[in-house]
C-alpha positions, 0 to 999 in steps of 0.5 A: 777058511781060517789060517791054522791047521791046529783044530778038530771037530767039535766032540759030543755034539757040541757047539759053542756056548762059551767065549774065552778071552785070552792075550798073547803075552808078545809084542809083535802080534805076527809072531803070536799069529805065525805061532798059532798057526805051525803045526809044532805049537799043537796050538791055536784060536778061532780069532787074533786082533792086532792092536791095530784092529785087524781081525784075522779068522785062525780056525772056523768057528764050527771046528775046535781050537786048542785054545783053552788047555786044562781046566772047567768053567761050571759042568765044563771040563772040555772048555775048546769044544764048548767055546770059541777063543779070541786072542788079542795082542797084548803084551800082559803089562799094557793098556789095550789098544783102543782100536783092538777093543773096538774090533774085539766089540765087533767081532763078540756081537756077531759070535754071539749073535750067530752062537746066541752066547749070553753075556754072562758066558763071556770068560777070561782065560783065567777063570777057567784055569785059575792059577795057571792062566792069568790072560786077559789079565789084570788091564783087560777093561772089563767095564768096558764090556759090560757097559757093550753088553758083553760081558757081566758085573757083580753088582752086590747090595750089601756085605757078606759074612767072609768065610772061605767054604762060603765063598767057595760054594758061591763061586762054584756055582757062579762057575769057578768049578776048577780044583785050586786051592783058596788063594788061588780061587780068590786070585782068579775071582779078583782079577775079573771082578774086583782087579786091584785088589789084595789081601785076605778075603773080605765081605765084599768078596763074599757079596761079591760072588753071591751076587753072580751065583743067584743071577749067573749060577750054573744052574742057567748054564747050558747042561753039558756032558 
C-alpha cells in the first residue's frame, strides 16, 4: 500500500495508458516525498526516486494520483486517470543520478509490462501541459530511454516546409493537443524532442514532428472519453 492518502478511483472506467515523468524541483528528495504524502498539498504521485535509487510506492497504481493538473495529451483531458506518474528528485538544473535513472529503468519495465504501455506513451510532464510545466525538463536523457526502449524519438528523412498551421496540425496529432499558443507549442516540442535549441521554427522542426504524427499519431492512442 503506498504512503499518500492524496489519490482517488480511477474515473470512467479507466486504467493506465499513459506514463508521465516529472522532477520535484528540491534538493532533498524526503522533503518532496513528505510533501507529496500531506493531506494540505492536495498532491501526490504513484512513485519518488531518490537520486540514490530508492523506489518509494506513494499511491497504488489501480488508484489515481493528483499528479498531473491541467492539460491533455491526444483525446486526454483527464491525464491522472489515464496515467501513472513518476516523481524523480532532481533540482531542474542538475544531471540526473545515474543511479535514479537505473532505478527509473526498473521501475517503467515493469509498469508497462503490468499496464502493457507502449513507448510512445512515455510523456513528459511538459507535453501535456506546455507552458505551464517544464519537468523532466531540459537535462532529462531522454536518449537515454529511447536506447531502453522506453521512450520515442523522432527520427525524420528529409526537411519540411516551416509554417506554423502545419506544425501545429502534426503535433496535434502526435499528440500536443493541449490549447497554447505557438511559441509555447514550439517550446514544449523542443524540450522533448530537439533539447537545446532556439529560435523561430524551422524545417527540422516541421520534419521533426511529421515524422511522430505518421508513426505515434493519435490515431494509435487508446480511444478515451
Amino acid at each position: 500500500m503506498g504512503l499518500s492518502p492524496n489519490f482517488g478511483p480511477r474515473r470512467g472506467g479507466a486504467v493506465p495508458d499513459l506514463i508521465v515523468l516529472h522532477y520535484t524541483a528540491m534538493a532533498d528528495w524526503t522533503r518532496a516525498r513528505d510533501w507529496l504524502c500531506n493531506p494540505e498539498a492536495e498532491v501526490s504521485a504513484h512513485y519518488i526516486i531518490s537520486p540514490q535509487g530508492q523506489v518509494v510506492d506513494l499511491v497504488d497504481e489501480d488508484q489515481r494520483a493528483w499528479h498531473a493538473g491541467a492539460g491533455r495529451w491526444g483525446d486526454v483531458t483527464d491525464v491522472n486517470s489515464h496515467s501513472i506518474g513518476i516523481e524523480l528528485s532532481n533540482d531542474g538544473a542538475s544531471p540526473f543520478a545515474a543511479p535514479l535513472m537505473d532505478a527509473l529503468e526498473d521501475l517503467m519495465g515493469g509498469i508497462m509490462a503490468r499496464w502493457n504501455i507502449p513507448a510512445h506513451r512515455v510523456i513528459a510532464h511538459s507535453d501535456l501541459a506546455p507552458g505551464r510545466k517544464i519537468d523532466p525538463g531540459p537535462r532529462f536523457d531522454w536518449a537515454r530511454l529511447v536506447r531502453r526502449g522506453f521512450a520515442i524519438a523522432a527520427s525524420p528523412t528529409g526537411a519540411a516546409a516551416p509554417t506554423e498551421d502545419t506544425f501545429r496540425a502534426d503535433a496535434a496529432r502526435a499528440g500536443y493537443t493541449a490549447d497554447v499558443d505557438f511559441d509555447t507549442l514550439l517550446s514544449a516540442v523542443r524540450l522533448r524532442h530537439r533539447q537545446g535549441h532556439t529560435g523561430p521554427l524551422d524545417a527540422v522542426d516541421c520534419a521533426l514532428v511529421a515524422d511522430l504524427a505518421a508513426r505515434f499519431g493519435i490515431a494509435k492512442a487508446t480511444p478515451t472519453s
